[in-house]
C-alpha positions as CSV (number, residue, x, y, z in Angstrom):
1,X,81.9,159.2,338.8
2,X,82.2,155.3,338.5
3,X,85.0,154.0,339.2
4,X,86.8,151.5,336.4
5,X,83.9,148.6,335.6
6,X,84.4,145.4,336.7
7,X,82.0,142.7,336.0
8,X,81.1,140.2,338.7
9,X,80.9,136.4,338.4
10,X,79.4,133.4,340.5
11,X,81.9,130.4,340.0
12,X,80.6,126.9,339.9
13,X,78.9,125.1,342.6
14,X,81.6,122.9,344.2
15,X,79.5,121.5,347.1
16,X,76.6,119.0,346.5
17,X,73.4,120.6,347.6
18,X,70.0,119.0,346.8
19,X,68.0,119.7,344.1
20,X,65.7,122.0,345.3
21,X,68.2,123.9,347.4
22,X,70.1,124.5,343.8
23,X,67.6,125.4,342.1
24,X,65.8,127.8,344.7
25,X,69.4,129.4,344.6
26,X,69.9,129.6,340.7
27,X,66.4,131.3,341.0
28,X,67.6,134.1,343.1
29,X,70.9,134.2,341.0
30,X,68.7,135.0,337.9
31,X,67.7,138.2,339.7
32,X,70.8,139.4,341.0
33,X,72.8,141.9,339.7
34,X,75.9,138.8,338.6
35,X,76.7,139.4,334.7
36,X,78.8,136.0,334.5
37,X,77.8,132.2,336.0
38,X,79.8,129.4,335.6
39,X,77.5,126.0,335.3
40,X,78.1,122.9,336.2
41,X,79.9,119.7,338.2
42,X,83.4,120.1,338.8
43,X,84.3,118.4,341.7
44,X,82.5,114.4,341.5
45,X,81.1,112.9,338.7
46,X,78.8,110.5,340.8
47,X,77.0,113.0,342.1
48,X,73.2,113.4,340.4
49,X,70.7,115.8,342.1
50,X,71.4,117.8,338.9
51,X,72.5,116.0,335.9
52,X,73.7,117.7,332.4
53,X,69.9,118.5,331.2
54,X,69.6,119.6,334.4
55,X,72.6,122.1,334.3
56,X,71.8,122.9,330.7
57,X,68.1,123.9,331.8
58,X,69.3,126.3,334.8
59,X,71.8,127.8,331.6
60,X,69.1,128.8,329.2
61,X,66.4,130.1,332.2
62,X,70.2,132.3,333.3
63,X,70.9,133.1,329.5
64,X,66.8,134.6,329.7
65,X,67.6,136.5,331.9
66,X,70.3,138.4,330.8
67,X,73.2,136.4,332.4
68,X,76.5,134.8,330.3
69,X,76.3,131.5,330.9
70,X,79.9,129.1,331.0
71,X,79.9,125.1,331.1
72,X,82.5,124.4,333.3
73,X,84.4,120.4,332.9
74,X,85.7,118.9,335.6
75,X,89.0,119.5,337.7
76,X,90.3,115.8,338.0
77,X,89.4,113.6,335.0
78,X,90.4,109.7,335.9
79,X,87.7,107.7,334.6
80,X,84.9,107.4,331.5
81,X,82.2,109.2,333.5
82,X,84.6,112.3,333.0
83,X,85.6,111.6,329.8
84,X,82.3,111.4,328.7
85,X,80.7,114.3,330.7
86,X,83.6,116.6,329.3
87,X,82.2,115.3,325.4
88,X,78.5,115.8,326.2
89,X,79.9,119.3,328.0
90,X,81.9,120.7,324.4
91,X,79.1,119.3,322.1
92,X,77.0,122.4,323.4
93,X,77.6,125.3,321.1
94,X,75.4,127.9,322.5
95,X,77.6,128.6,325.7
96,X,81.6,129.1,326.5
97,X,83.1,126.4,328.3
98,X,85.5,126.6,331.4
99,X,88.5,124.5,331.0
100,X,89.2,122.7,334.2
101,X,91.5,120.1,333.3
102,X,94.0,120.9,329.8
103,X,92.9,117.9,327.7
104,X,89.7,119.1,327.4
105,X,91.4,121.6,325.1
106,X,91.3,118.6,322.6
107,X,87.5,118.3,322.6
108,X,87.0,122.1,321.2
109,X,88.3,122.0,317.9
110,X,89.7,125.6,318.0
111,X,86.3,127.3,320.0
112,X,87.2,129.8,322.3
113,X,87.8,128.8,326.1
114,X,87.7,129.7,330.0
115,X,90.9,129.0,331.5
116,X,89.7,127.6,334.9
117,X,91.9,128.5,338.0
118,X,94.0,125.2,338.2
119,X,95.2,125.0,335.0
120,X,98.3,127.1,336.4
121,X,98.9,129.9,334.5
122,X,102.0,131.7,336.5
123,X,103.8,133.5,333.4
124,X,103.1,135.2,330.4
125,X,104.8,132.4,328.4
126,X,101.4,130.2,329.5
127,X,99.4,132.8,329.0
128,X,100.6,133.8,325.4
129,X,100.5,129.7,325.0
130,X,96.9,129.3,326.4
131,X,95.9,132.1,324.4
132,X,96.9,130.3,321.2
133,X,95.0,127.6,321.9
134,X,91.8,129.6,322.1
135,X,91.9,131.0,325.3
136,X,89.6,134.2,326.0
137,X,89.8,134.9,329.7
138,X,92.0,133.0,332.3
139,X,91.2,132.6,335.9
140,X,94.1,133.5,337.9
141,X,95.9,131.0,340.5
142,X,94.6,131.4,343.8
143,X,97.9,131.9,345.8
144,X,99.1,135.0,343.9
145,X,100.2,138.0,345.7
146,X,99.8,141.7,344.6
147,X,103.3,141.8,343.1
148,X,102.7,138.9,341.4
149,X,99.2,139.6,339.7
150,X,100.6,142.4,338.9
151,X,103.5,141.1,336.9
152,X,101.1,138.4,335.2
153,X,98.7,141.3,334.0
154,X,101.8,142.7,332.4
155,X,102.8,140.4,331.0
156,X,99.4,138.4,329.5
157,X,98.1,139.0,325.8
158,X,95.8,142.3,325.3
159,X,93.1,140.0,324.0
160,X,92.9,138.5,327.2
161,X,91.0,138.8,329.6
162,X,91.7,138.1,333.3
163,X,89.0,137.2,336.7
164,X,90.5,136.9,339.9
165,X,88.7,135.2,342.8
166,X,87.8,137.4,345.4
167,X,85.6,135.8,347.9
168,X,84.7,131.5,349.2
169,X,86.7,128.9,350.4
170,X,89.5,128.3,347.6
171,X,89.7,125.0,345.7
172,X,93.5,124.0,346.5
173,X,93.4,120.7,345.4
174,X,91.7,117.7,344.0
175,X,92.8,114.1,344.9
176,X,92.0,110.5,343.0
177,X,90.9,109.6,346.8
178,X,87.4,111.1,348.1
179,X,88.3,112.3,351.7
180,X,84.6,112.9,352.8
181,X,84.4,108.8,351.8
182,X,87.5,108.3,354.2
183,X,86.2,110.3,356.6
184,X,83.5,108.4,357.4
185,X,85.1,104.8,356.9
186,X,83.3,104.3,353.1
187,X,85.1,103.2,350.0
188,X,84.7,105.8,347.5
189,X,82.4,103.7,345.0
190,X,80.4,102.9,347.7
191,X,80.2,106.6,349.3
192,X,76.5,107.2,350.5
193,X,76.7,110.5,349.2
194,X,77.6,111.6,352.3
195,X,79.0,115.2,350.9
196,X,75.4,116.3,350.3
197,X,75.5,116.8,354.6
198,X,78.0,119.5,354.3
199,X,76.8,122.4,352.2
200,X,80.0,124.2,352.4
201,X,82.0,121.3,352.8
202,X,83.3,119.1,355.8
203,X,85.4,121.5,358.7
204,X,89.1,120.1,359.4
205,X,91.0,121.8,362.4
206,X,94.7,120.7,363.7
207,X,95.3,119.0,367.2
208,X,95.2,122.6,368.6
209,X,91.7,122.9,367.4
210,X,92.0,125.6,364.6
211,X,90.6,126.0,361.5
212,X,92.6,124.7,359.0
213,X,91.1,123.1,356.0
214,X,87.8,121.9,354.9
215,X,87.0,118.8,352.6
216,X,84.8,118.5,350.0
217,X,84.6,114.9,348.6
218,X,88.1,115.2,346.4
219,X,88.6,118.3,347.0
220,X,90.9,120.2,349.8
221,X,89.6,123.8,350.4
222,X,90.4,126.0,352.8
223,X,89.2,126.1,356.0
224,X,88.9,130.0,356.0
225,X,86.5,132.1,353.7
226,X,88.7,134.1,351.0
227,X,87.5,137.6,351.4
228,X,89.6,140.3,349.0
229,X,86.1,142.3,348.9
230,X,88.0,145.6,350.1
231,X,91.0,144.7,347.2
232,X,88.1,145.3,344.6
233,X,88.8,148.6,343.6
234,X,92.3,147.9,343.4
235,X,92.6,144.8,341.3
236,X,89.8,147.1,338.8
237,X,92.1,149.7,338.7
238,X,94.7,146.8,338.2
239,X,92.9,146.4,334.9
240,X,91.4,142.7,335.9
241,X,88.1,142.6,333.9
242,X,85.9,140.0,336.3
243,X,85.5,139.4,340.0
244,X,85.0,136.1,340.8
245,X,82.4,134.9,344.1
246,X,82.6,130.8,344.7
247,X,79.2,129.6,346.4
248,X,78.3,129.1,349.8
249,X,75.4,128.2,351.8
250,X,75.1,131.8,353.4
251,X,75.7,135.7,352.6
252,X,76.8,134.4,348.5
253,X,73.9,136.8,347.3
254,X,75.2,139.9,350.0
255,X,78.3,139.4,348.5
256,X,77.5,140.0,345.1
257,X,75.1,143.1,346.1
258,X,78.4,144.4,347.9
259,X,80.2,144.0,344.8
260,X,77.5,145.5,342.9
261,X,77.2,148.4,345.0
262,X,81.1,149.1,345.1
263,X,81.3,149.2,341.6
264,X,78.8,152.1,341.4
265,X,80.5,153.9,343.8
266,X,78.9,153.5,346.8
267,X,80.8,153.8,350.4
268,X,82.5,150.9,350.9
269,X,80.5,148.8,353.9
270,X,82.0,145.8,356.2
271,X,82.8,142.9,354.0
272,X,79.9,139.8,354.2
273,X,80.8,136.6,356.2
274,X,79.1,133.3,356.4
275,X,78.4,132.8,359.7
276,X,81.1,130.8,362.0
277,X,83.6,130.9,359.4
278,X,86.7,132.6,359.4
279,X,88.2,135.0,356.8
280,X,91.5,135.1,355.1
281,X,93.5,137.2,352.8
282,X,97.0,136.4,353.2
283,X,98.0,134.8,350.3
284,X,96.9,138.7,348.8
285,X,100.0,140.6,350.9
286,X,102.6,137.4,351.0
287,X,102.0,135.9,353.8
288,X,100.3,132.3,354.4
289,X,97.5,132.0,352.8
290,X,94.7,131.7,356.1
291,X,96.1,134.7,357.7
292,X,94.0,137.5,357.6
293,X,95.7,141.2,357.4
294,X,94.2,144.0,358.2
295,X,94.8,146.8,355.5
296,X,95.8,149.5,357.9
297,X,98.0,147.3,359.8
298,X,99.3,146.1,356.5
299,X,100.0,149.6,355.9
300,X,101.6,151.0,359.0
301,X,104.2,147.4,358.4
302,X,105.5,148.4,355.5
C-alpha cells in the first residue's frame, strides 16, 4: 500500500551557474520523476547567463514533458530592473507565478498565486488573508518546528495548499548589500560576477572554524544542508501536499529519486548529502536551526 501522496518539487535556482551547466541540469530535470519546478531568478537581477526568454524556454521544454511549471519574482525588489522583471514575469499567462516579495500581488489582477517562503506566513489570520488575495499554495517559513507546522496546517484555509522545504541550504535572508561583492573588495555595481565561482554559494565559518553560514550574492544561507528527508512520511501524513528540494551542485537529482522512491513505499535508505557539507535539522525539533538531531536520540530525550 502507498503511503499518503505527496508530490515533490525543485525550488528555484538561487546560485548563478553558467549557461550550459543550467541547462544540462534542467535537461536531466525533465526526466526525473519532480511533478513541480519553480523557474526563474530570485536572488540578483544582474545576473544574465539565462535571461527571461531563456527561463521561459527551459518552462515550455519542462511543461512538454509533463512537469508544472511556476515563474518565480524576485525576493528583494529595490530597483527598476526588479520592477520590470516582476511585469514581464506576470504578463505570462500560461504558467503560476511564485510570489516572492507581496507587491507583486498588485501585478496579478486577481490570478491565482505561489506564496513563496519569505512572505511570512506564521498564522492562519495570513493564511486566510493570502488566500483572499488569490493564493493557491503557500510555502511554509523555514524555521518552523513540528508543533508549529502543525498548528499552521490547522489552522490554514482547506483550499489551500501547503509545501514545506525538506532538503538545500535555506534562504534566511536577502540584504540591499551583495556580500559575495564585499567579500572580495568590489562595489556591488561593479561586481565581476564573482558568485558564478561558487555553485552552492560562498562557505562562511566563525573564528573557531565552523560552518556557519554561506553567502550567495544578497543572500545569507545556511552553512549546513537542510535535510528533513526521513520527516517525509510524517509531514505527508501531516497532510502537507508538496515537498520542496532547493538546488545544489551535487546529489539534487538522488534526492528527488529518494523522495520518489519513499513515496511508493520503498525502505527508507540513508538520506543524500553533497559532499563536504554538513546537514541540519534543528529548526524541525526546536532547537537551533544547524544542529542536527538524530531521530532515535530525539526520541529517547523526550
Amino acid at each position: 500500500m502507498e503511503m499518503n501522496q505527496y508530490r515533490i518539487a525543485l525550488g528555484p535556482l538561487l546560485y548563478y551557474w553558467p549557461r550550459q551547466t543550467t541547462l544540462d541540469f534542467y535537461a536531466r530535470i525533465a526526466d526525473s520523476p519532480v511533478d513541480i519546478v519553480y523557474l526563474g531568478e530570485t536572488v540578483c537581477s544582474r545576473r544574465h547567463e539565462l535571461r527571461l526568454p531563456d527561463w521561459l524556454a527551459l518552462a515550455a521544454e519542462l511543461q512538454a514533458a509533463g512537469k508544472q511549471v511556476v515563474l518565480c519574482t524576485p525576493t528583494l525588489v529595490e530597483s527598476g530592473a526588479e520592477t520590470t522583471m516582476i511585469r514581464r514575469i506576470t504578463e505570462q499567462q500560461d504558467y503560476m507565478i511564485e510570489v516572492g516579495e507581496l507587491g507583486v500581488i498588485l501585478n496579478l489582477d486577481g490570478r491565482g498565486f505561489i506564496a513563496g517562503p519569505h512572505l511570512n506566513a506564521y498564522n492562519g489570520n495570513t493564511l486566510q488573508w493570502l488566500a483572499g488575495l488569490g493564493a493557491q499554495r503557500f510555502v511554509t517559513p523555514l524555521e518552523l518546528n513540528r508543533a508549529d507546522l502543525k498548528t499552521l496546517l490547522r489552522e490554514k484555509p482547506a483550499s489551500l495548499q501547503s509545501e514545506v522545504m525538506v532538503w538545500g541550504r535555506m534562504p534566511l535572508a536577502s540584504s540591499a548589500r551583495c556580500f559575495t561583492a564585499r567579500y572580495y573588495k568590489l562595489h556591488k555595481d561593479n561586481c565581476g560576477f564573482r558568485c558564478i565561482e561558487h555553485p552552492d554559494g560562498l562557505d562562511m565559518r566563525t573564528r573557531e572554524s565552523v560552518d556557519f553560514l554561506a553567502i550567495n550574492g544578497i543572500q545569507t544561507q545556511s552553512g549546513h544542508v537542510l535535510d528533513l528527508l526521513a520527516q517525509a512520511g510524517e509531514l505527508a501524513a501531516m497532510g502537507v501536499d508538496v515537498l520542496r528540494v532547493s538546488p545544489q551542485s551535487q546529489r539534487t537529482l538522488e534526492v528527488i529519486a529518494w523522495l520518489d522512491a519513499a513515496r511508493h513505499g520503498a525502505a527508507p535508505q540513508p538520506s543524500v548529502l553533497p559532499d563536504g557539507m554538513p546537514r541540519c535539522n534543528g529548526y524541525w525539533f526546536g532547537h537551533p536551526g544547524l544542529d542536527w538531531i538524530e531521530n532515535e536520540a530525539h526520541r529517547h530525550a523526550h
